[in-house]
N, C-alpha and C positions, 0 to 999 in steps of 0.2 A: 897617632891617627885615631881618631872619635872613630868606632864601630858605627854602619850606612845606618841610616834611621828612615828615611824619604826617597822616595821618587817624585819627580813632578816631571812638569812640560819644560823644556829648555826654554830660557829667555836670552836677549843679545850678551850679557856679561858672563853666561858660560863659556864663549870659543875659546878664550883665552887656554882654558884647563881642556877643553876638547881638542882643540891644533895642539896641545900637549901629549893628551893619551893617543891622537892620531897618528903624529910623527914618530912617536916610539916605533908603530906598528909597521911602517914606512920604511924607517930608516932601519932595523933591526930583524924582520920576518918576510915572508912569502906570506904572511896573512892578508894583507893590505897590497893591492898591486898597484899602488901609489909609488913612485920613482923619485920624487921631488917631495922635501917639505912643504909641506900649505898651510898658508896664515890662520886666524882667526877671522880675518874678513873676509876669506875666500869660504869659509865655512859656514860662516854666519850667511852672506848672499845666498848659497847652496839654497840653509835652510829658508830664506825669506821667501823665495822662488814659490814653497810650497806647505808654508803654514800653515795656512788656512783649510790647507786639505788634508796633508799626511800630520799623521802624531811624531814628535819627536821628544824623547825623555831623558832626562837627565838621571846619574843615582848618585846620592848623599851624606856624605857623614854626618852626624851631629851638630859638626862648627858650620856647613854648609859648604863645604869645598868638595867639588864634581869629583866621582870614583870612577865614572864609565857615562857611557849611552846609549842609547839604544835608537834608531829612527825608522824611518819606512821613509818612501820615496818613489816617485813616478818607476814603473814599469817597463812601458814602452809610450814611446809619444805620441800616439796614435787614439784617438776618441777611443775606441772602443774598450781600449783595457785601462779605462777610467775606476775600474772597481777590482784593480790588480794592484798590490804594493809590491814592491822591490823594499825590505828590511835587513838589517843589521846590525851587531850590537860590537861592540868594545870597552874593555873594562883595563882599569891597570894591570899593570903584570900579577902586582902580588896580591890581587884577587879572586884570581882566577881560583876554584873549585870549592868553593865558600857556600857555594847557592847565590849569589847574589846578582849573578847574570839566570840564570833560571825568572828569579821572581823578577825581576827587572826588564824582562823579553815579555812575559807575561800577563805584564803590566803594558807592553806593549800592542800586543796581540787585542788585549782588551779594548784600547785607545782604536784599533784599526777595525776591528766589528762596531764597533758604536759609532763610528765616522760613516760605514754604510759598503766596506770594502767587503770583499765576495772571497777574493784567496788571497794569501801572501806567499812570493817566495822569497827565498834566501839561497847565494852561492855561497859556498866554502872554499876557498883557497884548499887543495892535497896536500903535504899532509895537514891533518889538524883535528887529530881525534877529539879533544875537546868540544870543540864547535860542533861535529858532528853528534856526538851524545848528546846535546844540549839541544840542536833542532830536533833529533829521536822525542825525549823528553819532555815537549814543548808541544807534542801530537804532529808536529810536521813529516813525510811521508819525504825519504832520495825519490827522485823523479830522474834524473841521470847525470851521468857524466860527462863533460865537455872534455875531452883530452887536447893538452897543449895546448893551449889558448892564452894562457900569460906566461910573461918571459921577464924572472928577475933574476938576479944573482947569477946571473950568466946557467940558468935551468930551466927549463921549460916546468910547466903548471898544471893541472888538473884542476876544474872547479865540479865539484860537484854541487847541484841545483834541487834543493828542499823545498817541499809547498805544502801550503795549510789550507784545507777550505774551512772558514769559517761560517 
């Protein structure tokens, strides 16, 4: 594997490697409270739904083949929290504690103040220390915990809910 070089904005011929790093997270963790595999066109719709508004970023090796990503995404549906993102990132397994989700959220966070957004939050799946240092690090602020609320692996869930004002 070529060492990331790049981020940019995802385009349509990413899902393919995105429905890939997704379903690991799916099929394999309580990170992702996704039940069922999702295609590449179920992802790709997602994001067309809301390009124009939310940032969504890809990150890259050198040959150009997707390591992770990173998106932002409607809030709540309601006019008013038009300048609220709901964000998330996901990287492959074996990238994790690299820096590369840091600079790549970052990169994110960036894309979401220049679009004209006001806060971003983020849930975490319990456990997932990782994710948690990583919104800490990121300037984002726990705001609470929802207990129970998702139910995988025959366990109930904790999300705890991070927010950034930018």
């Amino acid at each position: 594997m070529a060492e990331p070089a790049i981020s940019r904005h995802v385009i349509a011929v990413d899902f393919e490697a995105i429905a890939e790093i997704t379903n690991h997270y799916i099929a394999a963790t309580a990170i992702h409270f996704g039940l069922q595999p999702v295609s590449a066109a179920e992802l790709r719709a997602g994001w067309e739904k809301s390009a124009s508004t939310h940032p969504y970023l890809v990150l890259l090796d050198g040959a150009g083949s997707v390591l992770g990503y990173a998106k932002s995404g409607t809030w709540r549906d309601r006019a008013a929290y038009n300048h609220t993102a709901e964000v998330g990132i996901y990287l492959r397994p074996d990238l994790h504690g690299r820096g590369h989700g840091r600079r790549l959220y970052e990169r994110l966070i960036t894309a979401c103040r220049d679009r004209g957004f006001r806060t971003l939050v983020g849930g975490v799946a319990l456990p997932n220390e990782p994710s948690q240092r990583l919104h800490a690090a990121c300037g984002f602020s726990l705001v609470g915990i929802f207990r129970e609320v998702g139910r995988k692996f025959d366990r109930w869930h904790d999300v705890a809910w991070y927010q950034l004002m930018l």
